[in-house]
N, C-alpha and C positions, 0 to 999 in steps of 0.2 A: 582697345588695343592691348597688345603684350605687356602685362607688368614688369620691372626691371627692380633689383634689389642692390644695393650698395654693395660689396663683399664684404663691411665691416655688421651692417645689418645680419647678413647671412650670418655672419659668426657669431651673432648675442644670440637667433634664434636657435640654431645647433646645438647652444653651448660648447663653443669649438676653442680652443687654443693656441695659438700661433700669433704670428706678427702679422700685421697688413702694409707690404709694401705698394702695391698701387691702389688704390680703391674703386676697383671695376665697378661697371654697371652688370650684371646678370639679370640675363635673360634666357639662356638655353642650358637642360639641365642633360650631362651626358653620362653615360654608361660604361661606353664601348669606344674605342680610340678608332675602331674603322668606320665608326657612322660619324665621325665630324663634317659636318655640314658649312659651317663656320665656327672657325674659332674665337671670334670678336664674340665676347659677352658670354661665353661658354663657361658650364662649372663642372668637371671630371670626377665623379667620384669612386674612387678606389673601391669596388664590388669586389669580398675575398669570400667566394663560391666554390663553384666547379674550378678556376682560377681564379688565381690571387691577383684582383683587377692593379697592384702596387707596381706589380709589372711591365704593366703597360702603359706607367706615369708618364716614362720616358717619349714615347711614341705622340701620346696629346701633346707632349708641350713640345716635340719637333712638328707637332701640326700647328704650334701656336697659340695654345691654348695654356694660360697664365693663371689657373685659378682651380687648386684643389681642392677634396676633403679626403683626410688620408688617416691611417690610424697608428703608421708609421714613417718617418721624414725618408725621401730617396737617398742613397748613394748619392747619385749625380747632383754635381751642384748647377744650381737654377735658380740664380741671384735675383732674377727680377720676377717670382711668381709667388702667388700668394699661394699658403697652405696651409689647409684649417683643420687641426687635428683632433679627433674625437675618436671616442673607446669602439663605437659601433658605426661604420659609414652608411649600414643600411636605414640602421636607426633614423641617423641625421637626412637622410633623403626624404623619410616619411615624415621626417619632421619637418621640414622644410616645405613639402606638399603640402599637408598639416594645415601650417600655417596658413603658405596661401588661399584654401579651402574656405579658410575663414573669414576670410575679405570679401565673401560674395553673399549676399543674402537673396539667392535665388532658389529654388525648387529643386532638387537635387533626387534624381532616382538610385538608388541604391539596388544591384540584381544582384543574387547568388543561388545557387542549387548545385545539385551535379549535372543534370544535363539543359541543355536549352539558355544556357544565358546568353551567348551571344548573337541569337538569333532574335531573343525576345528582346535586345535592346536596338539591334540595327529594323527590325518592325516598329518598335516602339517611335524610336529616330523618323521612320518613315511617314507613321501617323501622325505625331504632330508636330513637324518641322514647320507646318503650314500654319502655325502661329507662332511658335516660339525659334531662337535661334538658338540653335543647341549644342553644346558640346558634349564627347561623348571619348571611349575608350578608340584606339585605333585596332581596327580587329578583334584581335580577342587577349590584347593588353590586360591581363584579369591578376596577374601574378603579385608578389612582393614589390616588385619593380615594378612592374607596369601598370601599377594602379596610380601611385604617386608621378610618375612622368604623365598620365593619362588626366590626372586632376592638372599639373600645371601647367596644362591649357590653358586655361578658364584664365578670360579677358574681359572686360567690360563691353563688349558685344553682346557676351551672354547673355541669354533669357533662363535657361536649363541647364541641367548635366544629369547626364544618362550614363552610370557607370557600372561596371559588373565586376565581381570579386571571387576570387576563384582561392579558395585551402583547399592542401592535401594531410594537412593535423592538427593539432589544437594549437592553441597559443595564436596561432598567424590571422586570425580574424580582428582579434584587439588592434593589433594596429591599420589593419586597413579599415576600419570601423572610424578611426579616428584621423584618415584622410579623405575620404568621402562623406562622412555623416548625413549619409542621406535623411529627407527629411519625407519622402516615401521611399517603401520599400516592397521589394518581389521575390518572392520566392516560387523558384519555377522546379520543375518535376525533380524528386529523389531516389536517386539509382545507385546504381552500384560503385560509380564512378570515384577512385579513393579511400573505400570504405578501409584499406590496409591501414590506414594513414589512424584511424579510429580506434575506441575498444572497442562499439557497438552504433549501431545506425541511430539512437537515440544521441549519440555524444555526438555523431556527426550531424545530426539536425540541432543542437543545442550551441555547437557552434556556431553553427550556420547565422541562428539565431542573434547573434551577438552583436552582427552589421547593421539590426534595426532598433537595438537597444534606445536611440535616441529619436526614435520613426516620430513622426504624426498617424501614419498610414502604411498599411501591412496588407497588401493583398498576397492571396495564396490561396492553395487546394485545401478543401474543407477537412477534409478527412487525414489529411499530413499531419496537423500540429494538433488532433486529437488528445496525444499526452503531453502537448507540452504547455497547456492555457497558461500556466501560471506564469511561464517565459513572456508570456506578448501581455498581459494581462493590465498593463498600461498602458497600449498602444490600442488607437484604433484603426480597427481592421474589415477589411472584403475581402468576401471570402466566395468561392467558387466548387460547385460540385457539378458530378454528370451522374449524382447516387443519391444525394442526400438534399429535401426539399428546403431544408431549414439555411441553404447558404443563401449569401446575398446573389448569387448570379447560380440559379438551377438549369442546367441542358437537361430538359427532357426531352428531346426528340433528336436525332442524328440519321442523314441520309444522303445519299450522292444524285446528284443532278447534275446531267451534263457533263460529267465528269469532278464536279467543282462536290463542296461537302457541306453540304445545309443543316443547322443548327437550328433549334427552336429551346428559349429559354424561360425561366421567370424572374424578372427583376421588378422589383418594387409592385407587386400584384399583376404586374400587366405580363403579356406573351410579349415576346421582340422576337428578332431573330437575324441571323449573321450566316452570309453566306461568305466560304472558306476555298481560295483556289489551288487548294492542295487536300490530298488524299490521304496520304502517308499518316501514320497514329503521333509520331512527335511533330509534328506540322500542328496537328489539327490541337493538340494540348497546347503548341507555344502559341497559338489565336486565340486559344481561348485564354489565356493568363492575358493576352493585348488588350480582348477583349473586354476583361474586367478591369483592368487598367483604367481604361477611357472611361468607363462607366461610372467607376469610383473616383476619377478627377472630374465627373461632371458633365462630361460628354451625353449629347442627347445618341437615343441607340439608333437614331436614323443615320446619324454622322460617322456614328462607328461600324455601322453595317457599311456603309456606303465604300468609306476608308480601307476598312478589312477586306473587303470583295477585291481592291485594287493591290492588292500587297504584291511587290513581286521577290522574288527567288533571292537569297543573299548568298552572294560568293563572297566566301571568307580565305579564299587561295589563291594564288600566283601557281600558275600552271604554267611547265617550261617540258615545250612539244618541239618534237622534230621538224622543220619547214622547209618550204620549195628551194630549193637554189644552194642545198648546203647552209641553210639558216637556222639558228635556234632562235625558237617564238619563245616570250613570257608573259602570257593571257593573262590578262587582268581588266576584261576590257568588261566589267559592269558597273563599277565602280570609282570615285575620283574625289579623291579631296587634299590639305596638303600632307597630313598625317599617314594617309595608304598611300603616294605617290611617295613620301623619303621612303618610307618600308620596300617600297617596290623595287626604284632607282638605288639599295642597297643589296638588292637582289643582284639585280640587272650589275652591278659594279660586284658581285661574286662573278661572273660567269668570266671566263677568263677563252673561253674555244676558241674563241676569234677577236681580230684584233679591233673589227671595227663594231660600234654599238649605237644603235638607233631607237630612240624615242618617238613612241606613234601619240601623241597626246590630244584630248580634246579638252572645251571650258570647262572647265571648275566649278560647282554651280552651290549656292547657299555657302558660302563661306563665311558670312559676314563681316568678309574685310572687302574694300574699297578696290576696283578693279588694278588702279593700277598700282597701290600696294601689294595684290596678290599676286599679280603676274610677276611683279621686282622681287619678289621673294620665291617663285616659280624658277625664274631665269638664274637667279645664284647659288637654290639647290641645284640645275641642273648642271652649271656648270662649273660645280665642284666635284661631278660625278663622270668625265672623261665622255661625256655625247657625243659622235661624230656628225649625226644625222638626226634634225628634229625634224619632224612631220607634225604640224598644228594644225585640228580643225576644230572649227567654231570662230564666230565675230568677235566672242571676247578674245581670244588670243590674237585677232589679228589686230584688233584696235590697240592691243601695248606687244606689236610685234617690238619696237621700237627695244626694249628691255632687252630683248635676247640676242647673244655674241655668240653662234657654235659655226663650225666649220660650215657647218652646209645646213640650211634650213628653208621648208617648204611652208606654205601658209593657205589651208585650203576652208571656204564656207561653214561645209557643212560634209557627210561621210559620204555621202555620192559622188560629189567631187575629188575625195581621195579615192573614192574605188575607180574612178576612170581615169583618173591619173598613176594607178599602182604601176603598171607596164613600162612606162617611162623611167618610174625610179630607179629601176635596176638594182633590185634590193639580193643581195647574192652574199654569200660566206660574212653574215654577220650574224650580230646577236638583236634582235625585235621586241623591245617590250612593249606593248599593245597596252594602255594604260585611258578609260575615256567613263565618262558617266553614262550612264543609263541610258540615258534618252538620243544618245548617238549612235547605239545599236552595233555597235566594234565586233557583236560576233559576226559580223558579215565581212568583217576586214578579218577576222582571224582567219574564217574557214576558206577566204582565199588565199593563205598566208603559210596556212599549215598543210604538212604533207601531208596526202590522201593515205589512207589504210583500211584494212579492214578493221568490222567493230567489236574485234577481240584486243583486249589494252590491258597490259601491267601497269598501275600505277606505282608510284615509290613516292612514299611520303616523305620527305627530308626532315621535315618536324622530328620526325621519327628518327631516323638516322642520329642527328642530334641530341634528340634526347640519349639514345642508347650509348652514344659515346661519352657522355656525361655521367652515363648511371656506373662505367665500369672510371673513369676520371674521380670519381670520388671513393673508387675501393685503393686507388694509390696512394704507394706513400711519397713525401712529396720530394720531389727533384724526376721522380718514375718519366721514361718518355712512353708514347703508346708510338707502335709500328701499325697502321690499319691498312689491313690485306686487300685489294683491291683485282686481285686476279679472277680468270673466268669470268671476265665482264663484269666485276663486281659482283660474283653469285650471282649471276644472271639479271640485274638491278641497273646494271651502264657504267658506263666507263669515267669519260670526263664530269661527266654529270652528280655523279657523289665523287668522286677527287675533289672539286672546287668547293664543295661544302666543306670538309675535310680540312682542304688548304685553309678558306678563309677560319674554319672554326682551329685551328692551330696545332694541324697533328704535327709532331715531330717526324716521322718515315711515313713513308706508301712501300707495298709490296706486291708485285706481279708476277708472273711466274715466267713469262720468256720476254726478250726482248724490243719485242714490234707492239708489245702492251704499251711498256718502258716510252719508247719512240711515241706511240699515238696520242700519251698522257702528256708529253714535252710539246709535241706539235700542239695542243689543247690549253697551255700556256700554264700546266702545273709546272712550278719552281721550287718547291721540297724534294728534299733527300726522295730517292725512288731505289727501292732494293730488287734484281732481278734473282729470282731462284732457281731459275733453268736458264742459265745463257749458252750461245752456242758459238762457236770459237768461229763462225762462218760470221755470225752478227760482231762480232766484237769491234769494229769502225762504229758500228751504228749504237752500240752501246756506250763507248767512249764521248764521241761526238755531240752525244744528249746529254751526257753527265748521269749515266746512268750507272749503278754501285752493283760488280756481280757476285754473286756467292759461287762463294770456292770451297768443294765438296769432297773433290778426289785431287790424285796426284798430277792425274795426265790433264786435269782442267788446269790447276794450279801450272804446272808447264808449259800449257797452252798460254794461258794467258800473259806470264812472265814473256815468252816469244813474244808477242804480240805486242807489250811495252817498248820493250829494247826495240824492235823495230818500229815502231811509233814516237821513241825518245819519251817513254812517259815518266814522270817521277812521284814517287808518292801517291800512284792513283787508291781511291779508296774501295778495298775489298774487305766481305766479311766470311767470314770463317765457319762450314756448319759442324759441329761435333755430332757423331753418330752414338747418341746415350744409352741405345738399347731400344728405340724408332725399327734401324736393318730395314731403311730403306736411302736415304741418302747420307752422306756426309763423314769423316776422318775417326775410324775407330780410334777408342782408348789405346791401341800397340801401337797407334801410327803416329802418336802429338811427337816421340821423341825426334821422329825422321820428318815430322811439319816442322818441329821448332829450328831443325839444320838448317832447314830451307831460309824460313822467316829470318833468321838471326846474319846473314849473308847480304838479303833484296834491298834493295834500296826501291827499285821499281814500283812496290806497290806498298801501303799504311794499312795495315790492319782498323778497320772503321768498327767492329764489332766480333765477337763470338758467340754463338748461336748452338742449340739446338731444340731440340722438339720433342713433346711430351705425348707419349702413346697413348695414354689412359687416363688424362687429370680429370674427367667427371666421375670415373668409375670408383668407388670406394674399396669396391674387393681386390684393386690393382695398385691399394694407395704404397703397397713396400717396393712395389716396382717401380713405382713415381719416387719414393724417396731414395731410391740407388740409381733411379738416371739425372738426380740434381746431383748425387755424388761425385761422380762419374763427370758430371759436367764440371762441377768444381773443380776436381784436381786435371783437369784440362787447360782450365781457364789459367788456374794461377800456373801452370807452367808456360802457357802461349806469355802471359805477361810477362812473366821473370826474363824469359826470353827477347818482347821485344822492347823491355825499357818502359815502356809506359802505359797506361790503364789501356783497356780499351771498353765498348758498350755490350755490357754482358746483357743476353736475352733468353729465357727457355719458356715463359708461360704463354701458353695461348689463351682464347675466351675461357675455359673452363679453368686454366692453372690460376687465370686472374680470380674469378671467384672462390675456387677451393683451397688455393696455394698462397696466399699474402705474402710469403715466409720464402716464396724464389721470384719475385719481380726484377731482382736486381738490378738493372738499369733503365731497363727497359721490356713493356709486354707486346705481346703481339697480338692485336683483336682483330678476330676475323667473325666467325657467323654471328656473332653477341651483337656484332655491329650492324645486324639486321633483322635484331629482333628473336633471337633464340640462342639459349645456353643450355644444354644436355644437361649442367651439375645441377639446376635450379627449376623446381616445376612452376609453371607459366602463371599458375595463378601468385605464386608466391613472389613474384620480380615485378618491378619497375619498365622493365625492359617491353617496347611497344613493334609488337610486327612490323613492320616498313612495308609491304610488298601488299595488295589487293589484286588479284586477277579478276576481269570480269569479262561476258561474254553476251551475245545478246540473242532473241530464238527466232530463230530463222520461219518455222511453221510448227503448228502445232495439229494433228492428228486424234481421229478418234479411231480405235482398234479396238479387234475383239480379242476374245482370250485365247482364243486359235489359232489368231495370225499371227507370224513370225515377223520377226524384228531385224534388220541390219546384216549385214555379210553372213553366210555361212551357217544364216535362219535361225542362230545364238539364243535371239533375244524373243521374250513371250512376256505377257502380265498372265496372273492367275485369275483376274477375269476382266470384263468387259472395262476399258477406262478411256487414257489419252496420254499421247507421246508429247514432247518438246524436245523439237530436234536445233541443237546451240550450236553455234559456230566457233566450236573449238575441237579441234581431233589431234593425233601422236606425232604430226609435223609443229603445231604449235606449242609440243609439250607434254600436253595428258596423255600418257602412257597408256598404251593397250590393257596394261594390267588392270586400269580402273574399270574394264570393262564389265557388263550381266554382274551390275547390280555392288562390284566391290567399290567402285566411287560415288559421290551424292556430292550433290550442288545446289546451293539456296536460290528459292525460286518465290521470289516474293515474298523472301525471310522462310520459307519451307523447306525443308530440306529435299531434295528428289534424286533419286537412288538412277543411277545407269542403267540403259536396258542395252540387250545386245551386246557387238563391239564397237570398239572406239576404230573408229573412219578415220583417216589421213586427216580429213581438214572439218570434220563433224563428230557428234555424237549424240545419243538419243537420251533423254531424261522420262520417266514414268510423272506425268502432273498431272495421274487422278486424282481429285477431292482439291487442286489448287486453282485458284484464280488467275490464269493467264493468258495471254496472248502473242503472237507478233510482237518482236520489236520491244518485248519486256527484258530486263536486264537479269544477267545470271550471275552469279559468284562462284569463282571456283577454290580461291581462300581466302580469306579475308583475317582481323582480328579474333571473329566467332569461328568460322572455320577452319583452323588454323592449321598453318603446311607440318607442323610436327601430327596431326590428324592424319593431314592425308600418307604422310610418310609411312607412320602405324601401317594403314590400311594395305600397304601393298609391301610390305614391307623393307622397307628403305630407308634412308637418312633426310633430314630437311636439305640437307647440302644440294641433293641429287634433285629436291620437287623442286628448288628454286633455279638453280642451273641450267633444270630440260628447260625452262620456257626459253623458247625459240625467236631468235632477233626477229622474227617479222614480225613476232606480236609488239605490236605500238608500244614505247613506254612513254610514257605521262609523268611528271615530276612535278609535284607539288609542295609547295612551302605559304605556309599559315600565319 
């Protein structure tokens, strides 16, 4: 069961400071003030990152939660809570993990690389859960944080712990080294993944190296640590090659059968061999690092082939899809344990569209806790998480239905039984998280769940979003708010569906550009500041009514809307103000502040909420004197709209590029619009932090063989220069890809191959050249991705990324995934 620590205990091992007024028991260690689960036995620690987690002291302890570590005492006084002060709170979390680590004298796996760790440890999980009971990272928990919340799991169930450790620079291995200590360790494929974070890929393999400093056992690629023997040189090691005879596990033979990918190796003088039910080249390497694993714990290669041949697919995402009845789905249905189920239902408690929210859950399986302990601990996550509707299947949940209190709950066998009961439930304008293990097969409830489309899909990684909003959160200085642009559908990315990330991750403003955006985001249950940039004096009830904020630009708007008060009786509503810097395209020139400030200086009607303008050119260098006389120009606006109306108001002029090129004009506030999906004109791609959000993909409808004679597509455009084969994909200029991509100026990845356009682009198709590739039907296509990327295809035709993300066309599906 769960270990529990005294809070004065906690405080000798931190070395922490402070007084101890109650002496709690701890048992849950928390982060984040919106994932409190329970606050009985909770310890909140003050993370000062991207936010200053001191902030959000206040917020745990009105959830309840009595027990800090802090590096500075709150303001607010909070007579009855304990709080334990120490110089670094990250510090003391890993120390705290640390410790408990070392209470357990079990087999601990230790993973790091750059690519493949969290695949190689939920396979690893899968192989041999069938004797040992195992704890492990929840997803890809690999970070500073999430390695220590991930170690203090570990309970006296345990058999195992299977962890993976993820740096992006040096330094940050020593401590996560020293809350895992594995006692094996794995080092899976090295890529390019962080290499910014390095001086050189030897420093980043030598860090790497650091987390098995105290190994028994080192498996890894033979040919990786080549230069580095003298690093492991006390550790013993298996080692793995598909090149070199002299490793402990040699692949000499590689072949497809069936579809599946057959291995023939040498270990210990004999042949064995492993058959692989994936194709793909980082599949077939993370089996074989599995492979040697089992081999080098001991595993006979009958068990391990047997095992491996069985591996199935790991879904590491929460996918939140469009659904029948005006529902949003969040697929998560291969997976289930209690660690991915609070992850999920912290999702699921983001989604704010609609008001009601339903859990589809199935058993639980290998948890090694006591059924009806894990159902009572099932039933209090979930209803601290607002469920209207539980749907249970499986016998274990029905045998401690008894645990569960939600408005409405259903209790079904097995997934057949809920699939011929779905029509009764009248599942309509809510939110669905689809949440079940493996073996109850839930994609058969989702694909009746989710709205049908075609198999052209944007996906939008939120991971991504997130990160991006973090990467420009740390070029602030501090008190900065960010305003995130959310117009044109979110660059063409969706609406509600990044607002609620946004919301929950704590932007200060949303900005859309007319008022039915304003309206759809409110009806979607966003409750942050929303700024309208184009209002129209026709909407103005429906902007008022939403609490919606409009920017006032001209004179005859500014007089419209004053009308519009006095006859509504409004006081004080909040308007912001745009100045026209030298943009000459909207907003109150420098001649005009003296006849705006008459106005202001009279109204009572409306509060100046901000002053605003906008910067023509902040990526451009050769425009930077123009940039520095529209911040002037802004200036002596600003301080006369203030002078005028008595008191400060939120000065703003940077947009994504003035954030990175301009530190020196944030002033109150910035305004991040395309950065916050992954591209900034000032900063070349390889050089940023900053992760694309958007993947299009598309899939081929038929593929053709043609001679060099024949002609291609409308208006007989398109030709190959000699004999080959087409792939015609389902995507054409209603779904977005531009005619201009056509005969040859677009290419799209085809099997990771790049395949060049033939002809023109068709309404709802297009044709690709995939001579010399390996394809078929039903293969999937890329049309940007990471590698691909939309500032690529923008180049190519010449345009803006604004423009490649914006054409794609609401019919194409979006898909929204969170990791």
């Amino acid at each position: 069961m769960q270990f529990t620590y005294q809070i004065s205990e906690v405080k000798q091992i931190i070395l922490a400071e402070g007084n101890i007024i109650n002496n709690d028991l701890i048992s849950v260690l928390l982060t984040d003030s919106r994932r409190i689960v329970s606050a009985t036995g909770s310890l909140f620690f003050a993370l000062s990152s991207r936010r200053n987690g001191h902030e959000f002291v206040i917020n745990a302890y009105n959830a309840g939660v009595r027990n800090f570590v802090i590096n500075s005492l709150p303001e607010a006084p909070m007579p009855d809570a304990n709080f334990l002060l120490v110089g670094d709170v990250l510090l003391a979390l890993q120390t705290l993990a640390a410790h408990h680590r070392q209470r357990f004298d079990i087999p601990v796996i230790g993973i790091t690389g750059s690519n493949g760790k969290t695949i190689v440890k939920e396979w690893l999980y899968q192989l041999l859960c069938p004797e040992k009971h195992i704890v492990r990272n929840p997803k890809s928990y690999n970070s500073q944080i999430g390695v220590p919340l991930s170690v203090w799991q570990l309970n006296s169930t345990h058999e195992m712990g299977i962890f993976e450790a993820g740096i992006s620079t040096t330094h940050e291995m020593d401590r996560l080294q020293a809350v895992i200590k594995p006692t094996i360790g794995i080092l899976t494929h090295m890529g390019t993944a962080h290499d910014e974070g390095f001086r050189d890929r030897d420093e980043k393999i030598s860090e790497k190296l650091k987390l098995f400093r105290e190994s028994e056992l080192l498996i890894y690629n033979y040919e990786t640590l080549l230069d580095h023997k003298v690093e492991i040189e006390n550790i013993k090691c298996f080692t793995w090659s598909r090149k070199f005879k002299i490793a402990d596990l040699y692949v000499f033979s590689e072949t497809t059968i069936s579809g599946r990918y057959y291995l023939r190796a040498l270990f210990k003088d004999d042949e064995i061999e492993c058959l692989i039910p994936y194709r793909d080249e980082a599949s077939v390497e993370n089996a074989i690092i599995c492979w040697a694993t089992m081999l080098a714990m001991g595993y006979s290669p009958d068990i391990a082939d047997d095992r491996i041949e069985r591996l199935t697919a790991v879904s590491m995402r929460l996918e939140l899809k469009q659904g029948i009845n005006n529902c949003s789905v969040i697929d998560d249905s291969y997976n289930s344990d209690i660690q991915s189920l609070e992850i999920a239902l912290n999702f699921l408690d983001q989604q704010n569209q609609y008001p009601k929210k339903t859990l589809i859950l199935s058993d639980i399986y290998q948890s090694g806790v006591e059924q009806p302990v894990l159902y009572e601990q099932v039933a209090h996550m979930i209803s601290s998480k607002h469920i209207h509707r539980f749907i249970a299947v499986g016998e274990a949940l029905g045998q401690n239905k008894q645990h569960f209190t939600l408005p409405e709950m259903h209790f079904y066998k097995d997934t057949q039984a809920l699939i011929d009961a779905l029509p009764k439930l009248n599942l309509h304008d809510e939110t669905i998280l689809i949440k079940g293990s493996r073996a109850f097969e839930f994609e058969r409830v989702s694909r009746l769940l989710v709205q049908k489309a075609h198999e052209t899909v944007l996906e939008i990684n939120l991971n991504s979003v997130i990160n991006n909003l973090n990467f420009y959160r740390l070029k602030l200085q501090p008190g900065v708010k960010i305003m995130a642009m959310v117009k044109a559908f979110s660059y063409g990315s969706g609406t509600f569906e990044i607002a609620n990330v946004l919301q929950y991750n704590k932007i200060d403003y949303l900005a859309v550009a007319y008022t039915d955006e304003g309206v759809e985001l409110r009806e979607a249950g966003i409750t942050v500041p929303i700024m309208i940039l184009n209002p129209e004096p026709l909407a103005f009830d429906k902007l008022t009514s939403n609490k919606l904020e409009p920017s006032i630009y001209s004179f005859g708007l500014f007089d419209e809307f004053i009308k519009y008060a006095q006859e509504a009786e409004l006081i004080n509503y909040p308007i912001h103000l745009k100045i026209d810097s030298g943009m000459h395209r909207l907003g109150f020139e420098s001649t005009e502040i003296d006849a705006l400030c008459d106005l202001l200086e009279i109204n009572t009607y409306v509060r100046v909420q901000s002053v605003f303008s906008h910067l023509a050119a902040s990526d451009a260098a050769q425009h930077d004197e123009f940039t520095m006389q529209q911040i002037s120009v802004f200036d002596s606006a600003v301080k006369q709209i203030e002078n005028t109306l008595g008191y400060n108001v939120i000065k703003h002029i940077s947009n994504t590029s003035g954030i990175t090129r301009w530190p020196n004009a944030q002033y109150d506030m910035v305004r991040l619009g395309i950065g916050l999906y992954g591209v900034d004109a000032a900063v070349p791609a390889e050089l940023t932090d900053l992760r694309p959000v958007a993947t299009l993909r598309t899939t081929v409808s038929q593929v053709k063989k043609v001679l060099a004679a024949d002609t291609i597509g409308y208006n007989r455009n398109g030709s190959l220069t000699a004999d080959g084969k087409i792939a015609t994909v389902r995507i054409g200029y209603a779904d977005g890809y531009r005619r201009a991509f056509g005969n040859g100026v677009g290419r799209m990845l085809v099997n990771g191959k790049l395949a060049p356009t033939v002809g023109n682009i068709s309404m709802d198709m297009c044709m690709l050249d995939v001579t010399g590739i390996e394809v078929k039907e039903g293969d999937e296509v890329i049309v940007f991705n990471d590698t691909l990327r939309i500032e690529q295809l923008a180049k190519e035709i010449g345009t803006i990324p604004y423009e490649i993300l914006t054409n794609v066309s609401e019919r194409v599906k979006r898909v929204y995934f969170y990791e």
